[in-house]
C-alpha positions in Angstrom: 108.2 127.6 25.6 111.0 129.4 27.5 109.8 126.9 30.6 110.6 124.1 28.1 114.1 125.5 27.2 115.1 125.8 30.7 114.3 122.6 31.3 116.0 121.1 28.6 118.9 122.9 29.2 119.3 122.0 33.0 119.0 118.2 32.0 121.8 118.6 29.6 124.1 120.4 32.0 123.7 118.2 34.8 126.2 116.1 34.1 129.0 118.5 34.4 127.4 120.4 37.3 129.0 118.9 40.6 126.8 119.0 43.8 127.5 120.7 46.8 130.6 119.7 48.7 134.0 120.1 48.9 136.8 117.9 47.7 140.0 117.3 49.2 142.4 114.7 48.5 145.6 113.1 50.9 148.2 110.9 49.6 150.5 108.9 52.1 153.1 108.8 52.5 153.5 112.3 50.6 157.4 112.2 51.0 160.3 110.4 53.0 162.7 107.7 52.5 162.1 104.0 51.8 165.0 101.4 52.1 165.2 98.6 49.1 167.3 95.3 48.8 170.1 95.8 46.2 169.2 94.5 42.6 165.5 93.8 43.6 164.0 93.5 39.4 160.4 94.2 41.4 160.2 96.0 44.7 156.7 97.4 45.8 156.5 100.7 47.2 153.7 101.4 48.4 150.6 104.3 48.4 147.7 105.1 49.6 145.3 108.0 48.5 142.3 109.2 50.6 139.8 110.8 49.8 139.3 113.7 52.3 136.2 115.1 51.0 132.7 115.2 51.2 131.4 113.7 47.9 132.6 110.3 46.1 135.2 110.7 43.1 137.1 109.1 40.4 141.1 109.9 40.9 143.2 110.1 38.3 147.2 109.6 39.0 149.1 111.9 36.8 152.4 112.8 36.2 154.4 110.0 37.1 157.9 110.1 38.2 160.9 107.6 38.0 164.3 109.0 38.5 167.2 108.3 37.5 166.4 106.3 34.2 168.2 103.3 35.2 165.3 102.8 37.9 162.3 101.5 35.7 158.9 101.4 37.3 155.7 100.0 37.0 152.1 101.6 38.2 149.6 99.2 39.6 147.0 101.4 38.0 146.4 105.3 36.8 142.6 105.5 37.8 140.9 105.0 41.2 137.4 105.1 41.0 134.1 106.4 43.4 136.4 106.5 45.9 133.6 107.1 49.0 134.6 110.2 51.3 136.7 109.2 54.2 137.7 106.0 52.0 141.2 105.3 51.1 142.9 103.1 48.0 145.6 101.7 48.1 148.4 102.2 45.0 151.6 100.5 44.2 154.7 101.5 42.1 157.2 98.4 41.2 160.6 99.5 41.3 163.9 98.3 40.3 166.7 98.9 42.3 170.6 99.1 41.9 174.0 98.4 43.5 174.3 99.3 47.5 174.3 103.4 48.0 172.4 103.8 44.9 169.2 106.1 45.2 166.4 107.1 43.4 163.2 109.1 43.5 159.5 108.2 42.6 155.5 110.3 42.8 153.3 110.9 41.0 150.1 113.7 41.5 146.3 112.7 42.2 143.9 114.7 41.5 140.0 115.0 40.9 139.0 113.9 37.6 136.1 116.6 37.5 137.7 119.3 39.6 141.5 119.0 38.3 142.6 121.7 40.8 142.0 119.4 44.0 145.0 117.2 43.6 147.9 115.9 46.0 151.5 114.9 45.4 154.1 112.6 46.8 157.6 112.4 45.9 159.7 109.2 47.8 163.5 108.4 47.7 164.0 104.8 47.5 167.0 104.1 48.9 169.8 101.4 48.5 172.1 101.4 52.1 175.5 100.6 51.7 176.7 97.6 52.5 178.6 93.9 51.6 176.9 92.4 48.5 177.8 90.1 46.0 175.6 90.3 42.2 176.0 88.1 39.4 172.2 87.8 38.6 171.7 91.0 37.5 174.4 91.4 34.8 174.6 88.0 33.0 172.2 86.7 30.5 171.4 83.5 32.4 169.6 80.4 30.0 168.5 83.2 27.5 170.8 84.8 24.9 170.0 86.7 21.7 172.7 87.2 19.7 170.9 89.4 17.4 170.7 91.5 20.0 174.4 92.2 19.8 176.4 95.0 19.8 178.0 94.3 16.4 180.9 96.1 14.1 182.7 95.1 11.1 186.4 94.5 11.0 186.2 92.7 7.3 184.5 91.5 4.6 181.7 89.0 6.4 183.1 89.1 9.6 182.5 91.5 12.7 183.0 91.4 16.6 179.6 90.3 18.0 179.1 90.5 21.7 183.3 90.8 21.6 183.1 87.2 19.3 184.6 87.3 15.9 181.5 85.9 13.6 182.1 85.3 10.5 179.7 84.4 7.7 180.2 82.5 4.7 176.8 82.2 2.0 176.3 79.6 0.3 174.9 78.9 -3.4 171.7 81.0 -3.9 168.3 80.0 -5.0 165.1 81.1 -5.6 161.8 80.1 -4.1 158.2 80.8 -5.0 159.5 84.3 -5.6 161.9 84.8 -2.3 165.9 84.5 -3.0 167.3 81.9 -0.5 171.3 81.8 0.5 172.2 79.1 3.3 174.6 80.4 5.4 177.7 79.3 7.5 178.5 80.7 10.2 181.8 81.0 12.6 181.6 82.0 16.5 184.9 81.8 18.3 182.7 81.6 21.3 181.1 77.9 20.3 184.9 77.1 19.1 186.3 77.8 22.1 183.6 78.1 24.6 184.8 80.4 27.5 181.7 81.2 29.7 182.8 84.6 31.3 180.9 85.3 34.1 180.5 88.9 35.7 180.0 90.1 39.3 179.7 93.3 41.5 181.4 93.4 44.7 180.0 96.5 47.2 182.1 97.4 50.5 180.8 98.8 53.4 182.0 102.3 54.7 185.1 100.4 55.7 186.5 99.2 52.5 187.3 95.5 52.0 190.9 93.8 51.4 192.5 90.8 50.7 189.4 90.2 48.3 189.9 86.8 46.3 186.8 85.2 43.9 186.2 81.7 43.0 183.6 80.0 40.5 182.6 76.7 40.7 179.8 74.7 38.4 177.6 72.0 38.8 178.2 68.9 36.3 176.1 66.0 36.5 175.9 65.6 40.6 178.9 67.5 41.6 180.3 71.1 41.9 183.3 71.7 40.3 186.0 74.4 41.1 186.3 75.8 37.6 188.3 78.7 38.7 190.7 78.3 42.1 190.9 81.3 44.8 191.7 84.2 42.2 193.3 87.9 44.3 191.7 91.1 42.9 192.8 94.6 44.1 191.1 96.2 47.8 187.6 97.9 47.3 187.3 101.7 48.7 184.5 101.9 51.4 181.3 103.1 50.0 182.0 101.9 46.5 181.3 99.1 44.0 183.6 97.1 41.5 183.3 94.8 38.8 184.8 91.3 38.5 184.7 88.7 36.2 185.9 85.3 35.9 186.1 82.7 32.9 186.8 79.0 32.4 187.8 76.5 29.7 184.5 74.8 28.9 185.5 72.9 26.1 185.5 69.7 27.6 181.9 70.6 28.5 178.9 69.6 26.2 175.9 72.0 24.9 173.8 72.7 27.5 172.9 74.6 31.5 175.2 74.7 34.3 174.3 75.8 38.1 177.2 78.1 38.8 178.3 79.5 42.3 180.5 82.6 42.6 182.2 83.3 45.8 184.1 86.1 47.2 186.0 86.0 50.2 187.4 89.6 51.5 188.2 91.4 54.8 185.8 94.0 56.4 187.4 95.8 59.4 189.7 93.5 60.1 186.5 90.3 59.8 186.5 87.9 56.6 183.8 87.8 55.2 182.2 85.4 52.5 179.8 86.3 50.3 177.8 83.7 47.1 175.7 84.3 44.8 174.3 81.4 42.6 172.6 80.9 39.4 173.3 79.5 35.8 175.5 79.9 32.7 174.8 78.2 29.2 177.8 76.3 27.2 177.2 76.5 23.2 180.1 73.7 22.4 180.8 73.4 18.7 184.3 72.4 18.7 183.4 69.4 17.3 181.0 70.4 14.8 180.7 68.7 11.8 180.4 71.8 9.8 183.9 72.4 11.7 185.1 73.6 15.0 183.2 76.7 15.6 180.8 76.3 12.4 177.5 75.8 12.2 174.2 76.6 9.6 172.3 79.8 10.1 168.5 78.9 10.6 169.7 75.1 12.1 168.2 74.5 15.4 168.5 72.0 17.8 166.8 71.1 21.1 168.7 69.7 24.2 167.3 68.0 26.6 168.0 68.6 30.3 168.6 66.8 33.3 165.1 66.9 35.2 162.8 67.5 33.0 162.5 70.7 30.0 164.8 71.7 27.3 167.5 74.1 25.8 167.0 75.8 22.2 170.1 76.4 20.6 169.1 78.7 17.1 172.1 78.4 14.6 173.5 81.7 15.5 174.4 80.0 18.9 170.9 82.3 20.8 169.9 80.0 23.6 166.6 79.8 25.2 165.5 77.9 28.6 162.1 75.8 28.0 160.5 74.7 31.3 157.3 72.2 31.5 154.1 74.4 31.9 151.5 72.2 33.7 148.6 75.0 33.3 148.5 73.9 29.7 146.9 70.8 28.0 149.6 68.5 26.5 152.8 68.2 26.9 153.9 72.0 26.7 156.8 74.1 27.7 157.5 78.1 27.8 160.3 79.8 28.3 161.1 83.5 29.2 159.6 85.8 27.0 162.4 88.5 25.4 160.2 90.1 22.7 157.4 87.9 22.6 155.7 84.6 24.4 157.5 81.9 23.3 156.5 78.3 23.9 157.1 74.3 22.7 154.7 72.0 22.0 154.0 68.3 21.2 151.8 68.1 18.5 151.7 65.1 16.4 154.7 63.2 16.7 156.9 66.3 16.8 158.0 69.4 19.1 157.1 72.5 17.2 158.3 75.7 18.2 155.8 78.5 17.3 156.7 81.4 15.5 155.0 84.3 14.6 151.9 84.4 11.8 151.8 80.8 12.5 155.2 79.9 11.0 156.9 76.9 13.3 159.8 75.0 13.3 159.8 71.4 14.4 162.4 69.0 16.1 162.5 65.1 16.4 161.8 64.4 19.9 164.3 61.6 20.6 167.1 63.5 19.1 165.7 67.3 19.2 167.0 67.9 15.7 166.1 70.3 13.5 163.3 68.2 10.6 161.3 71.3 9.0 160.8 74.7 9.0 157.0 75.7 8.0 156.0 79.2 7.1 152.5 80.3 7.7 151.2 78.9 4.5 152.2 75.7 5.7 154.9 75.3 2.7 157.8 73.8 4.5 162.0 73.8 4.4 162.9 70.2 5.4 166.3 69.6 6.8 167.5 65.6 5.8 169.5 64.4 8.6 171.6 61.3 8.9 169.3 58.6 11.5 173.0 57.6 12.8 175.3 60.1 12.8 172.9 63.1 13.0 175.0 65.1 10.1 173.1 67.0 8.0 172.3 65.9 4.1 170.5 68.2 2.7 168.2 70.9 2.7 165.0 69.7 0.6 163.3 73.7 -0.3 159.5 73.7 -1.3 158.3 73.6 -4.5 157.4 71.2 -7.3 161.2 70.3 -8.2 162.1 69.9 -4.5 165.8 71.7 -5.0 168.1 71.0 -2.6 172.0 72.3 -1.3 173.5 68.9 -0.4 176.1 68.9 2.0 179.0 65.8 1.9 181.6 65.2 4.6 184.6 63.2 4.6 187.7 62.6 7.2 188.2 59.6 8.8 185.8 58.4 12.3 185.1 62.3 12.7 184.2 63.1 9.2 183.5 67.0 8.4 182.1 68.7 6.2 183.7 68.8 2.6 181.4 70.4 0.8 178.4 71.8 0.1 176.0 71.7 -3.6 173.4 74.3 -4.7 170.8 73.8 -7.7 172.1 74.9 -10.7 170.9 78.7 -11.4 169.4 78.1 -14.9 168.1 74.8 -16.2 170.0 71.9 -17.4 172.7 73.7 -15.6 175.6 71.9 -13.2 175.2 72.2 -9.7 177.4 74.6 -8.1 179.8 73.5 -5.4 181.5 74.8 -2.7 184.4 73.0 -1.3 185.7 73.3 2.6 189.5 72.6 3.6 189.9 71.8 7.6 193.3 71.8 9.1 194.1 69.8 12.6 190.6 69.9 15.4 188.5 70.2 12.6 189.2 74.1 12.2 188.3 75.3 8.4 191.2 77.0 6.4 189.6 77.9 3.3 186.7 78.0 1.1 186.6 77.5 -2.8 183.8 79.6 -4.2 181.6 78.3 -7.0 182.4 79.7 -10.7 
């Protein structure tokens, strides 16, 4: 019986007994300095853990490090498994870098899983060297722009600075629909009223410093590049050191949609001119000729525009943008654009371009026109928007439900007619329909709103 127990015991046990051997583990490189390109969004640095000892184990990489915050990283992987003796794996941390003369550190530990106190650490600097750069990439939003991502504060009643904008919103008659309020919006942007693109851009200097610095910007419409902004002076940049320019344009003359933009700066090093570019693209959101008025348009209103050579542009009503490219790995005609908090994609399914939402909600455009036709939530009850076959102005909005109510939107003014004003269903039955009228003053710019009763 005790015989029996024994053996029980030592079959249970075995799995946490180790076998004889030692272990030992080496990580390389285990510290130095590694020099990065300035602004890289994914630079590999790379590792390689041995295993020194005379059994195979699983590794497990622990405490990772990623200083200072700005620096994000990325692990290849946290577990290295049955690595042989003598064998070594390899292990890569993805980095983001910084301006020129910017530094970081990054390690991490590996250690045994089933003898934690065999373990080996690395700590590297990754390094930025000083030097001449030019970076616009890095601190403009490109094709994709969420303005509900905003910083936003409020300086009156509806209106606030948003993304240094003034937005103002103006509701509309309210309804209610299968048991949800619903309250059209309006909404103001100084930013589509005016369009101004504002483009940013870091200039580094060498240990020398740099003088005589001048910036231009140029953009690409239809075939040809453009000098938006002539040979502008800015003040000499200390050696070592980085500064930040910006330059704007009047884009009002410039309709809704992508422009290849290149930034140059031309400056003195030691006595040497030097010119440096950097290229990429801006978005225009042009509403100055809205027909809600200049600057207006309908929360929840979207429109697709599409772009030279192939793909489109997603304007949301609150003037957000999004870039949609052709994606050939996909059946159909399909399109994807950079994710910002989730996959996003556009499809042709049955006549239409849908845009899917979450829960299987979707929104879906014309294609000729890319406007705005319906809104469907993910019971399939839709919101359909009315539009006018010729003109493209918005009629009504036709909510679900048995009655179909509608807000009805009229315009008046001549070859450029605007909007004049809008109608809501009547809050109690039998009621009249409540109307909201719109005054515009010269370029279409509203003056004042008469509230229903």
């Amino acid at each position: 019986m005790i015989r029996r127990y024994i053996t029980l015991g030592a079959l249970l046990m075995a799995p946490f007994i180790q076998p004889g051997g030692t272990d030992s583990l080496e990580v390389t490189p285990s510290s130095g300095t590694v020099d990065a390109p300035p602004y890289a969004q994914a630079y590999p640095v790379n590792f390689s853990v041995k295993n020194t000892g005379s059994r195979t184990v699983d590794v497990a990489i622990s405490a990772p490090g990623c200083q200072p915050h700005e620096q994000s990283c990325a692990w290849s992987t946290f577990s290295l498994d049955d690595i042989a003796p003598n064998e070594s794996r390899s292990l890569t941390i993805t980095v983001t870098t910084g301006a020129p003369g910017s530094s970081g550190t990054v390690g991490f530990i590996a250690l045994v899983n089933d003898n934690q106190t065999v373990q080996a650490g690395t700590t590297v600097t990754v390094r930025v060297p000083q030097q001449a750069w030019l970076e616009t990439k890095a601190l403009n939003p490109g094709t994709t722009i969420e303005r509900s991502h905003c910083v936003a504060f409020a300086v009156a009643t509806n209106a606030a600075y948003e993304c240094g904008d003034l937005r103002i919103a103006h509701a509309l008659p309210s309804l209610r629909v299968r048991g949800d309020d619903r309250t059209p919006v309006l909404l103001y942007n100084t930013a589509h009223a005016e369009p101004r693109p504002v483009v940013l851009a870091n200039v580094s200097a060498p240990a020398g410093g740099a003088t005589n610095v001048t910036a231009k910007l140029s953009i690409r419409r239809g075939a040809s590049d453009v000098q938006v902004v002539d040979p502008t002076p800015f003040a000499n940049i200390p050696g070592d050191s980085t500064r930040r320019i910006a330059l704007t344009y009047d884009a009002s003359d410039d309709t809704t949609g992508v422009y290849p933009y290149t930034f140059t700066v031309t400056m003195a090093v030691g006595g040497v001119l030097d010119t440096l570019t950097a290229s990429d693209t801006l978005v225009v959101v042009n509403r100055k000729a809205s027909a809600f008025g200049a600057g207006w348009w309908l929360a929840g209103y979207e429109r697709l525009v599409r772009l030279p050579g192939g793909g489109f542009l997603w304007v949301g009503g609150d003037g957000s943008t999004r870039r949609y490219a052709r994606d050939t790995t996909r059946a159909g005609e399909a399109y994807g654009a950079a994710a910002f908090v989730r996959p996003d994609s556009l499809v042709l399914e049955n006549g239409v371009y849908v845009r899917k939402l979450r829960h299987r909600a979707r929104v879906e455009f014309e294609t000729t026109t890319g406007r705005h036709v319906a809104t469907k939530d993910p019971l399939g009850f839709a919101t359909t928007f009315d539009n006018d076959p010729t003109s493209g102005r918005l009629r009504a909005i036709i909510h679900p439900g048995a009655s179909q109510p509608q807000h009805q939107f009229f315009y008046g003014g001549g070859s450029s007619p605007l909007l004049d004003s809008v109608t809501g269903p009547a809050p109690n039955a039998g009621g009249a329909r409540r109307k909201v009228a719109i005054t515009h003053a010269q370029r279409g710019k509203v003056t004042a709103t008469t509230r229903p009763p």
